[in-house]
VMD Tcl script that draws the C-alpha trace (Angstrom):
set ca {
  {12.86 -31.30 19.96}
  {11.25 -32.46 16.57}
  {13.86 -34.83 14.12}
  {13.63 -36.50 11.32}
  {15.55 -39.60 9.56}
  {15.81 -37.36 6.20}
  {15.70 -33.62 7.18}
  {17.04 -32.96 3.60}
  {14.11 -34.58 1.89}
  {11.37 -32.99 3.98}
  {9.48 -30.87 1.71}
  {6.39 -28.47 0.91}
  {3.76 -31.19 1.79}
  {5.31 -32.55 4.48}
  {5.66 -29.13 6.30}
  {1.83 -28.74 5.37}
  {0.86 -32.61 6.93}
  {3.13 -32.14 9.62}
  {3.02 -28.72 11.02}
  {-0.67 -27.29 9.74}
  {-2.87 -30.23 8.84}
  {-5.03 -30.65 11.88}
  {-7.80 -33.62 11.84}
  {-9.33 -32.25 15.04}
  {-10.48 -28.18 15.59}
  {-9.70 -27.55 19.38}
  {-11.92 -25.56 20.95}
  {-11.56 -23.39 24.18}
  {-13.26 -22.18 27.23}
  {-13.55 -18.52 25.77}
  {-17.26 -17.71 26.31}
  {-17.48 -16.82 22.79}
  {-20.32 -19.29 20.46}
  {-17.88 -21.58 18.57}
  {-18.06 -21.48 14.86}
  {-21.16 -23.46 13.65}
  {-19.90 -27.03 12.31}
  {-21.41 -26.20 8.86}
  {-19.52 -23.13 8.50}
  {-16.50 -25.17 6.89}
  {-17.58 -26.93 4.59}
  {-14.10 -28.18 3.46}
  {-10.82 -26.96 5.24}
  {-7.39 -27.74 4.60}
  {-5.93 -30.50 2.06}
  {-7.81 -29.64 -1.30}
  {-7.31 -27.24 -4.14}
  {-10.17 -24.50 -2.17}
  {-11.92 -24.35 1.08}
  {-15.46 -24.55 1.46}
  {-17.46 -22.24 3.37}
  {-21.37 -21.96 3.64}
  {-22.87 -18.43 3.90}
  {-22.51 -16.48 7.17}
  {-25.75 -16.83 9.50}
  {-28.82 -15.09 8.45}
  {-28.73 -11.21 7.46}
  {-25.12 -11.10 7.94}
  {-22.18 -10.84 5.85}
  {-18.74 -11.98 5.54}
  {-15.75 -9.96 6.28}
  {-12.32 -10.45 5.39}
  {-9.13 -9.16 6.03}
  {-5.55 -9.17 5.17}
  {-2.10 -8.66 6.64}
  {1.36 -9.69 5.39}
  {4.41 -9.81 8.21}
  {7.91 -9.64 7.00}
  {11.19 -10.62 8.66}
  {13.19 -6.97 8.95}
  {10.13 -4.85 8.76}
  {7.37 -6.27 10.92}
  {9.50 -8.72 12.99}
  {13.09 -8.72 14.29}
  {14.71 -11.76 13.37}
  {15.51 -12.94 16.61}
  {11.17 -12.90 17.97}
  {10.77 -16.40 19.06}
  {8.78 -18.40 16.82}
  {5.89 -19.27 19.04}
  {5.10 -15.72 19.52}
  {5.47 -14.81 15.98}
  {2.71 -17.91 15.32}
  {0.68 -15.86 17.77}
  {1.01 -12.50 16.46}
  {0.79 -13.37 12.88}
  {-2.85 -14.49 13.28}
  {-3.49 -11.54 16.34}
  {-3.08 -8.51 13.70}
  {-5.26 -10.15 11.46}
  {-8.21 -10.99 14.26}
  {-7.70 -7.22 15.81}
  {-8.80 -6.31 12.05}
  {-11.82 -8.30 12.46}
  {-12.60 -6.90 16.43}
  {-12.02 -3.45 14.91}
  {-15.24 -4.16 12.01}
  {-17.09 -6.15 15.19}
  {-16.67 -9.31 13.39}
  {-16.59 -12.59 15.01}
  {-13.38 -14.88 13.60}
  {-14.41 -18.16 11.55}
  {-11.33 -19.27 9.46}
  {-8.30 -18.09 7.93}
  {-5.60 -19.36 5.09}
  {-1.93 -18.94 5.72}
  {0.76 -18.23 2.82}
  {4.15 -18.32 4.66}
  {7.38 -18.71 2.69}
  {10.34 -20.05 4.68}
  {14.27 -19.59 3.60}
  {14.85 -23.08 5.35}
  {12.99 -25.30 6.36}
  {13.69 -25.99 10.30}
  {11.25 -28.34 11.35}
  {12.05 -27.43 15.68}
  {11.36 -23.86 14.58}
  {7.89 -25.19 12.61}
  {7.07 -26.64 15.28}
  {7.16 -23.55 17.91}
  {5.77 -21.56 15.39}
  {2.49 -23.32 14.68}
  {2.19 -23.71 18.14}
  {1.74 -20.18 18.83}
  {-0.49 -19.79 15.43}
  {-2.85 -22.62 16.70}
  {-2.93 -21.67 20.44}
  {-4.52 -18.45 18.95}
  {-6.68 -20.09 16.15}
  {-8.10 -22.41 18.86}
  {-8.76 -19.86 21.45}
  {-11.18 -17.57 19.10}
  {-12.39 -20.88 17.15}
  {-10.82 -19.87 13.86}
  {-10.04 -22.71 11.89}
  {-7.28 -23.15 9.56}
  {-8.84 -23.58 5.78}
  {-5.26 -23.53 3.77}
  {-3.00 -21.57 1.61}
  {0.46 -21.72 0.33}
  {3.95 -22.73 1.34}
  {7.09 -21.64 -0.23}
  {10.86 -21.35 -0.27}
  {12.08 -17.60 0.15}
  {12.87 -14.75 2.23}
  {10.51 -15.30 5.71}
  {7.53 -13.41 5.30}
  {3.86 -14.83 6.44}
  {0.66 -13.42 4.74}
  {-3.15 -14.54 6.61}
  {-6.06 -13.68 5.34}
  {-8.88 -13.99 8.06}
  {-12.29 -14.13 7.80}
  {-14.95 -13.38 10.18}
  {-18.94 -12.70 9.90}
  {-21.18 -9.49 11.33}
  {-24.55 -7.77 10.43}
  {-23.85 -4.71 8.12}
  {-25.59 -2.17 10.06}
  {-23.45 -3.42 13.02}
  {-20.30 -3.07 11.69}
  {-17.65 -0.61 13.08}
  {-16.66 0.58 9.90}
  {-14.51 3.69 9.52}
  {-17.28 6.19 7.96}
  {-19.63 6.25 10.65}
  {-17.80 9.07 13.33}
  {-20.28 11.31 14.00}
  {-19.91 15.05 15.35}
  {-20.22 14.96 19.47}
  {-18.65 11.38 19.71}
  {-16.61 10.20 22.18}
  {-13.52 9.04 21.12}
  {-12.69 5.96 23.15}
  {-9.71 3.88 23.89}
  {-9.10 0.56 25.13}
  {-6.33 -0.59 27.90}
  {-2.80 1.24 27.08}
  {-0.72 1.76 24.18}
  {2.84 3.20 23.84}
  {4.75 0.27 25.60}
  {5.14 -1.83 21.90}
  {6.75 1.39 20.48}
  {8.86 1.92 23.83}
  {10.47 -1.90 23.39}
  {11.03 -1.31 19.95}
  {12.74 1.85 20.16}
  {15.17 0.07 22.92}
  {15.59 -2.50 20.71}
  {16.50 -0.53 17.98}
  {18.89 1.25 20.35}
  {16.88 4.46 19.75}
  {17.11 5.49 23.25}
  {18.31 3.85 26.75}
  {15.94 2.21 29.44}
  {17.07 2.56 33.52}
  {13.48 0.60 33.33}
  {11.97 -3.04 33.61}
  {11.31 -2.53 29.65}
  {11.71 -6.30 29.48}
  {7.97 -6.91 31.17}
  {6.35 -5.13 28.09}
  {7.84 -7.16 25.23}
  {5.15 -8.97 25.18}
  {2.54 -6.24 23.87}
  {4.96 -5.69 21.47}
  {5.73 -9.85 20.38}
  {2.30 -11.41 21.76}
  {-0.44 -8.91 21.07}
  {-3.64 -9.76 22.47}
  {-7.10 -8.90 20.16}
  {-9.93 -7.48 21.35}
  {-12.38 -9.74 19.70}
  {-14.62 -9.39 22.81}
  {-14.25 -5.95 23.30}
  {-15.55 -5.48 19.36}
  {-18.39 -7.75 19.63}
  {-19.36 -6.16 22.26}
  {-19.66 -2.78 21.02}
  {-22.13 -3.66 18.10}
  {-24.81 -1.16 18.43}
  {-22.85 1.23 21.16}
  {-20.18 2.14 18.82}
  {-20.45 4.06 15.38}
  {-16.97 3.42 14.32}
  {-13.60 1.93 15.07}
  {-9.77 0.92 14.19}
  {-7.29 -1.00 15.78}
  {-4.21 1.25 16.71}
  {-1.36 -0.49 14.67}
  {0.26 1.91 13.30}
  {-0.21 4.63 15.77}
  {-2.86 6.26 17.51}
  {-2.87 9.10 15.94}
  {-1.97 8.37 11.94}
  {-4.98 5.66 12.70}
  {-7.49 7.85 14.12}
  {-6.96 10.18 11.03}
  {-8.11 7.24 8.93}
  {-11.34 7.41 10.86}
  {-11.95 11.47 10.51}
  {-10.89 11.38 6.83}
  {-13.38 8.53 5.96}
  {-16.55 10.42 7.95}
  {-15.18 13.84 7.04}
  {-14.68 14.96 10.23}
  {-12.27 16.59 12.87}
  {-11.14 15.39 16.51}
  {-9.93 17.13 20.08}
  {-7.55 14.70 21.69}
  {-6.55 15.15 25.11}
  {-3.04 14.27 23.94}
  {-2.03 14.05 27.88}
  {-5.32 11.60 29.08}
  {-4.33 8.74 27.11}
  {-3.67 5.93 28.71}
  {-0.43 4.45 29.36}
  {1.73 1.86 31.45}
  {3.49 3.16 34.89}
  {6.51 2.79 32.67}
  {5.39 4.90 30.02}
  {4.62 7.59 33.10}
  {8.53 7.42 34.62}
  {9.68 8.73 30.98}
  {10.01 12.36 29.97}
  {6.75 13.90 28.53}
  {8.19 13.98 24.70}
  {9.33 10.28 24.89}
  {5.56 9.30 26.47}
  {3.65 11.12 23.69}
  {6.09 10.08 20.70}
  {4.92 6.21 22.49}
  {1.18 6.63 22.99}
  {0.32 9.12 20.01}
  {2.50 8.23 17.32}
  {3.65 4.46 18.12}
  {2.64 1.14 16.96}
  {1.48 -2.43 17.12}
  {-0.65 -2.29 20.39}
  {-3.74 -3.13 18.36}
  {-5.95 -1.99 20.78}
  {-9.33 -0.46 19.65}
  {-9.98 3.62 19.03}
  {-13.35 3.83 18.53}
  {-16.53 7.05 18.48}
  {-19.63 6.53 19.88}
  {-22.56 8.50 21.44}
  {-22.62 10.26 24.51}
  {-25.66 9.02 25.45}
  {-23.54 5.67 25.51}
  {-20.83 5.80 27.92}
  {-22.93 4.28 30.54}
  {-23.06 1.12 28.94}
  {-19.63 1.78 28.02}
  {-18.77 1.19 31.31}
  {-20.58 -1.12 32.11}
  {-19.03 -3.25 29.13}
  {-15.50 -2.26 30.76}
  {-16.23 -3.87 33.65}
  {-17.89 -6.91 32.11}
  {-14.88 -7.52 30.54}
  {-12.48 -6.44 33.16}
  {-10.92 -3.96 30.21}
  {-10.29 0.10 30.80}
  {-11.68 2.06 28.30}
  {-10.93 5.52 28.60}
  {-12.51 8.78 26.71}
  {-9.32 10.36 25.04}
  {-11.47 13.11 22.74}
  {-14.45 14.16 20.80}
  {-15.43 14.13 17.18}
  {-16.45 17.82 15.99}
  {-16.96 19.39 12.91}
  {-13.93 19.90 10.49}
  {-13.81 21.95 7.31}
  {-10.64 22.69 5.01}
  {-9.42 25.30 7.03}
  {-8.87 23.75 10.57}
  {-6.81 21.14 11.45}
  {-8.18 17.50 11.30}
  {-6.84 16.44 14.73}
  {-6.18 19.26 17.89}
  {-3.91 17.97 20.26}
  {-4.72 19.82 23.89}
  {-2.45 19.09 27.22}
  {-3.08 18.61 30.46}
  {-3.48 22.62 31.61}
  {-6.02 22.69 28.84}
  {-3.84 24.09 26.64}
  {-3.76 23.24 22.51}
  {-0.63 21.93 21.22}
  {0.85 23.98 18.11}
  {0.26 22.67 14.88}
  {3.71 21.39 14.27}
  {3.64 19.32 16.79}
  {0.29 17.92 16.21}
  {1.65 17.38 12.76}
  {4.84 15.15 14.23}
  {2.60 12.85 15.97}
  {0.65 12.31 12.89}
  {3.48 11.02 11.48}
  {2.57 7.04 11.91}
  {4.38 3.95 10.75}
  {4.66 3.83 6.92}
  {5.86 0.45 5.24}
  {7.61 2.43 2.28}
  {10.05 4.36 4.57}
  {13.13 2.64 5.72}
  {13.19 1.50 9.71}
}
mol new
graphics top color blue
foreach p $ca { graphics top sphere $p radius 0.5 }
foreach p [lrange $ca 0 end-1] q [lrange $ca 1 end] { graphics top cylinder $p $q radius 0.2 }
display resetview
């Protein structure tokens, strides 16, 4: 455990040297090409970072997300995994535009300041940082209730980037791993339903996600467009049809989910996997002509991917998403229409 002679006189800097000042960028074994030496120019400790211009024909991209105690994390989460999720969300933003991570800044205000809990926490935030070689440039610290806003930045080509407008009619619409478990923890946690289960194996998708960063790299040029599935499959997917004006068929009973998810009744599995939260794994369209090398990306990276759906042609008069069942049968409307229904920040947990 972490002391101090004057606890009471440990302030805003001090947190900053102490806790988020590194002299020395870690790098690890990930077989991903570290972030070039001149890409920061100037990191933490001055009034702005210093970055030189992404490689050659590419093109920054950047990428936001704010995490409050109450609405995005319980206030119990332990503090190294909140490190590591706080920085995960925003690097499953990047994987989802096929962006490889360079740097972020960090903005965190704190009600207290508990330098044990510091510690944990930038533990977990520079485990992650180090493991995708995304280097701390700065930000802002600040007394108030605990919330933690990262901006992250990354770099792609723009004709390879997964961006939300470029579904295309007689797409795949592909999947990676499993969702629903996140949403199945929270709603025990919430006390939302009861568990006879081992629910406490899956906390961690919903406290340590893990990004795909490789997965989204990898699909540059195989993929037309993507999202990471954080605030539902669904309500996320709709995001994707209503930028490319276009429609989807989901197999609402092929998506993929944990043996756990498969030992619950068929309404609390599909309120999991098609309307829950924070798995942040990757929906994505691409070509048919692709799902070879689909596969053969799966495997490279020891990953499922699973077809859930295809993009088709949608006009004001049918439905943007069909839901259809295992017996090949097409869910009614309302119900479609309930699964839409993903996380919104402005309605009360």
């Amino acid at each position: 455990m972490t002391t101090f002679k004057d606890a009471d006189a440990f302030g805003e800097f001090d947190v900053i040297r102490r806790f988020f000042h590194r002299q020395h960028f870690t790098p690890s074994d990930l077989n991903l090409a570290p972030a070039h030496a001149q890409d920061v120019l100037l990191g933490i400790g001055d009034d702005c970072a210093l970055l030189s211009p992404p490689p050659s024909g590419e093109v920054f991209a950047i990428t936001s997300d704010m995490l409050i105690e109450g609405r995005h994390f319980l206030k119990d989460v332990s503090p190294t995994l909140l490190g590591h999720k706080c920085l995960a969300v925003n690097l499953s933003d990047l994987a989802a535009m096929g962006a490889k991570p360079v740097a972020y800044n960090l903005s965190i205000a704190l009600p207290e300041i508990h330098p044990t809990w510091l510690e944990q926490f930038s533990n977990g935030l520079h485990a992650i940082a180090d493991h995708y070689h995304c280097q701390l440039l700065g930000g802002d610290t600040t007394a108030g209730p605990l919330s933690i806003s990262i901006t992250a930045i990354g770099h792609v080509l723009p004709q390879q980037a997964l961006s939300r407008n470029r579904a295309q009619v007689g797409d795949d619409i592909w999947l990676s791993g499993d969702v629903g478990d996140a949403r199945l923890v929270l709603g025990f946690r919430r006390g939302e339903w009861q568990l006879d289960i081992p629910w406490q194996e899956k906390s961690a998708r919903m406290d340590a996600p893990i990004p795909r960063i490789e997965l989204g790299l990898g699909l540059r040029g195989l993929a037309h467009a993507a999202i990471d599935v954080s605030d539902g499959l669904l309500g996320d997917l709709k995001h994707i049809l209503e930028a490319s004006k276009v429609g989807a068929k989901v197999w609402a009973d092929d998506v993929p989910c944990s043996d756990l998810l498969k030992n619950v009744s068929t309404e609390l599995r599909r309120l999991c996997t098609l309307r829950g939260g924070d798995d942040y794994e990757l929906c994505f369209t691409a070509p048919q002509k692709n799902r070879a090398l689909i596969k053969t990306l799966s495997e490279n990276l020891h990953l499922p991917l699973t077809r859930i759906g295809e993009i088709v042609a949608h006009s004001e008069h049918s439905p943007i998403i069909e839901l259809w069942d295992h017996d090949h049968n097409q869910l009614p409307e309302e119900i479609t229409q309930h699964y839409l229904k993903s996380f919104d920040h402005f309605q009360s947990l």
